[in-house]
N, C-alpha and C positions, 0 to 999 in steps of 0.2 A: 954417674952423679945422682943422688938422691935428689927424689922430685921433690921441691919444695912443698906442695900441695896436698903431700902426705903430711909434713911435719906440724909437731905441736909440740910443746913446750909442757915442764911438768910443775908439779904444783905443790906446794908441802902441806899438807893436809894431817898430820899426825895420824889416827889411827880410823882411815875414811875407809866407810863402808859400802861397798859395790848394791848399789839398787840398780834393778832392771825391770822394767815393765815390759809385759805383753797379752796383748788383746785378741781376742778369738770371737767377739760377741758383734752384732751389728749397734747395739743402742746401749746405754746406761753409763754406769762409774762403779769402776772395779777396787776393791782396796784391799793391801794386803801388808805382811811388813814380815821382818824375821826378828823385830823387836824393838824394845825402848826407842832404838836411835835410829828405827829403819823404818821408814814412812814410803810407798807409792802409791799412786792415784795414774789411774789413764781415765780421762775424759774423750769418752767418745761419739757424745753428743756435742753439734755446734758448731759455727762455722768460724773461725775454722777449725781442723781436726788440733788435738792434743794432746801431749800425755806430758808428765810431770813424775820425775824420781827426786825425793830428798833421802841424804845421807848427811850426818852428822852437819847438823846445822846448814849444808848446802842444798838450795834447789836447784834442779834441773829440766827445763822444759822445750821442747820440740814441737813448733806448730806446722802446717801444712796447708793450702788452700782448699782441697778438696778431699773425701778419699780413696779416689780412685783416678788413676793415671791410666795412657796410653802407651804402649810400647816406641820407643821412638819420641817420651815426650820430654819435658823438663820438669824437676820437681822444683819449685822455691820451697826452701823450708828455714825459718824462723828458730833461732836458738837463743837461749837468755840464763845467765845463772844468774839465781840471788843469795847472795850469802847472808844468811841469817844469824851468824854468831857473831862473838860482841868481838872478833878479832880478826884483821884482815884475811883475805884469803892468796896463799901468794902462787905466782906460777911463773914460767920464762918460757920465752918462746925465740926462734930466729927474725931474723928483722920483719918479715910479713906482719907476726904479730896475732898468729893464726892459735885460738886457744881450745878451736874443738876440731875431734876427727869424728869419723864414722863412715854410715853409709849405706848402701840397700842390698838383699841380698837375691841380687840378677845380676846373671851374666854381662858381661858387656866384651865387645870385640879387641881384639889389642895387634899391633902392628909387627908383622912380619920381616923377616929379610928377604928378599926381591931380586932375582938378578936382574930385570929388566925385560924379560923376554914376552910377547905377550901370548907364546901360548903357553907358558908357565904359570899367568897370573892366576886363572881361575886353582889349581891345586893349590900354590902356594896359601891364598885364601883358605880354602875347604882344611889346611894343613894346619891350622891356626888355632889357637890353645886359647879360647875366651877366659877371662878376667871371673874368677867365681861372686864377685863381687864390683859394685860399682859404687864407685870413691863418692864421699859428700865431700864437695869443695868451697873454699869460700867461695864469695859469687864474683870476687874480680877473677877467679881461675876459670867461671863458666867459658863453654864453648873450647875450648882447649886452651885456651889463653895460658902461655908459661910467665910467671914473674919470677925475676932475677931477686933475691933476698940475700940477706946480708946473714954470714953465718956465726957472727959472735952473738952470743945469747943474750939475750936481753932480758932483763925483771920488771914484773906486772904486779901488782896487787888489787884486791878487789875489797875496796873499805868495808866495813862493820855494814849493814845495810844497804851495801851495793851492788849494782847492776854490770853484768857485762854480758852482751849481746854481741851475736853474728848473722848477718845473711848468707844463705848458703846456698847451694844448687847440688842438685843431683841429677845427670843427663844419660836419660836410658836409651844409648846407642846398642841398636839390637844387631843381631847377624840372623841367619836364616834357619836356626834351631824352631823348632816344633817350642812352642809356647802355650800352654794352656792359661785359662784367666787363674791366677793363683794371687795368694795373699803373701804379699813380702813384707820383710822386717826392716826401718829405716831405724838405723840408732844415729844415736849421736853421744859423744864422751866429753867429758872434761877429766885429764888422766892425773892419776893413773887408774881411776875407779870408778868414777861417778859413772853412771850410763843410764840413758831412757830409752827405750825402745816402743817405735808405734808402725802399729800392720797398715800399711796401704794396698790394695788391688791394684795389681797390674790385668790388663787386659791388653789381648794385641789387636792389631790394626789388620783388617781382611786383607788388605791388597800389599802387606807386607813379603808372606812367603813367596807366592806366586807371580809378584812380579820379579825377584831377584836373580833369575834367570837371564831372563830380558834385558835388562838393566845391565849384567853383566858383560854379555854380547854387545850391547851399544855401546858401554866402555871401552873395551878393546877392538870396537870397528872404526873408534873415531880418530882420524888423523891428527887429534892435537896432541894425545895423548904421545902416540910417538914421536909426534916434534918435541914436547917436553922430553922424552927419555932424550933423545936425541943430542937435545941441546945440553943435557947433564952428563954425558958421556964417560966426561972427565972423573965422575964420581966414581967409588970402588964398589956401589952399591947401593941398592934404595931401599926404603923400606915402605912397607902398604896396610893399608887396610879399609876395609870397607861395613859400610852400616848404614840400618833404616837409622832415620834421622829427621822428628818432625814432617812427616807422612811421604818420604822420598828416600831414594837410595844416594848416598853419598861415598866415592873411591877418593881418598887421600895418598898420596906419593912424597914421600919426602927423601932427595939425594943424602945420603952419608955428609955430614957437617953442614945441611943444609945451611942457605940464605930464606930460602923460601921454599914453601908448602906450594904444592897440585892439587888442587880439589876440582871434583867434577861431581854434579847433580845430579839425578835421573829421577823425570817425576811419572809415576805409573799412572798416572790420567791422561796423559798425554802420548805415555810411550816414546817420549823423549828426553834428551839431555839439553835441560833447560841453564846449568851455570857449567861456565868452568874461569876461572881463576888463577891467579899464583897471590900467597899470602905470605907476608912476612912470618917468617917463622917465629912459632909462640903468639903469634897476633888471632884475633877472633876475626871472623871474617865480616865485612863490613856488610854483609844481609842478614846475619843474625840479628834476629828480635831485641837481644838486648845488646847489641852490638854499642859500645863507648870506648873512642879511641884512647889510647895512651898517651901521653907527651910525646913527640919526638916519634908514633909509629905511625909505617909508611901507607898509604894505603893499597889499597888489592889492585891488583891487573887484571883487568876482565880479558878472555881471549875470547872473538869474536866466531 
């Protein structure tokens, strides 16, 4: 099934011209264009960061709060188109309602099949084919959160002078690849052409690589996790994955047709597994920062 969280909706734009911006400098306003109808500006002075593509009477703007992130952190990032032409701008999208894609271009970890055994886990892990990019989501998707959408297409318009905005998230779950501090590219789209693009600094976190080891080990020493496999037995399969996450190692397990998600913590200050859980599946976990429940979801099982 196609993850909602990718989808977007497209747009009829006649003869819309792809602008892209990108910034290489620490300070000023860069401008450039490939003609009459092609306008970009990156502002990369002021807080917060920004940059701005027009194409054919469309703006496009991408904000950020700072410009440099942690491995392991979360991005908020700020999207708004303005349409500036005297005649709406139309697009459709599935029932979400979701009108930009994008995203940054770092790895992020992605989830394996698992027989269950746990001296398998560590290979199966290290076996694992990271994501060459990590998705902008809207920010009800933050945190893994899956929403159910509705897939007959729906039509949007953005009047003569009007505004359509999104909050969005970008969540840089790392694995234990060698990171150096590098400048990545965050875009964002309104399709099938418009794009902005603005460089953020990723930088990693010391006690990322070196403790993942450890962390590993204490995952698979600790008896709840086998009582989980245990008690899913009945499944034909699970699947795994693990990532720094907000300055901590985090092991996810979800049985085959899951009800509910595994999570377990591991915080390298401590040298201990400080959470572990079972979560409604597609639900955020209720200690995430921006943790806001659903209607109707259930809340977590703490396992003691």
């Amino acid at each position: 099934m196609e993850d909602p969280r990718r989808r977007a909706g497209t747009i009829e734009l006649g003869a819309l011209l792809v602008a892209s911006v990108m910034a290489v400098v620490a300070v000023g306003v860069l401008r450039g264009g490939r003609g009459p109808g092609d306008r970009s500006v990156v502002n990369i002075v002021g807080d917060p960061l920004s940059a701005t593509a027009t194409a054919d009477g469309l703006t496009l703007t991408i904000s950020v709060e700072r410009p440099e992130v942690v491995a392991g952190d979360r991005v908020r990032v700020d999207i708004a188109l303005h349409n500036g032409r005297a005649t709406p701008a139309r697009w459709s999208s599935d029932g979400c309602g979701i009108p930009f894609t994008g995203g940054i271009d770092i790895a992020t970890p992605t989830q394996s099949d698992w027989d269950g055994g746990l001296g398998s886990l560590a290979s199966t892990l290290d076996a694992a084919d990271p994501t060459p990019q990590t998705d902008l989501d809207d920010v009800r998707f933050g945190g893994r959160r899956e929403l159910k959408c509705e897939s007959t297409p729906v039509a949007h318009q953005v009047a003569p002078g009007g505004d359509l905005r999104e909050r969005a998230v970008v969540d840089l779950r790392s694995d234990d690849d060698e990171m150096s501090n590098e400048t990545a590219e965050l875009s964002a789209t309104f399709a099938p052409g418009l794009t902005v693009t603005l460089p953020i600094r990723v930088v990693d976190a010391p006690a990322r690589r070196p403790s993942r080891a450890r962390a590993l080990a204490a995952f698979t020493a600790d008896h709840r996790l086998s009582d989980f496999l245990d008690s899913t037995r009945q499944a034909s399969g699970w699947r795994v994955d693990m990532a720094w996450w907000q300055g901590g190692w985090e092991l996810w397990v979800e049985p085959t047709n899951p009800s509910h998600s595994f999570r377990m913590r591991y915080d390298p200050s401590t040298e201990k597994i400080v959470d572990v859980r079972t979560i409604a599946f597609g639900e955020v976990p209720g200690n995430d920062r921006d943790f806001e429940p659903t209607p109707g979801s259930e809340p977590d099982v703490l396992i003691p």
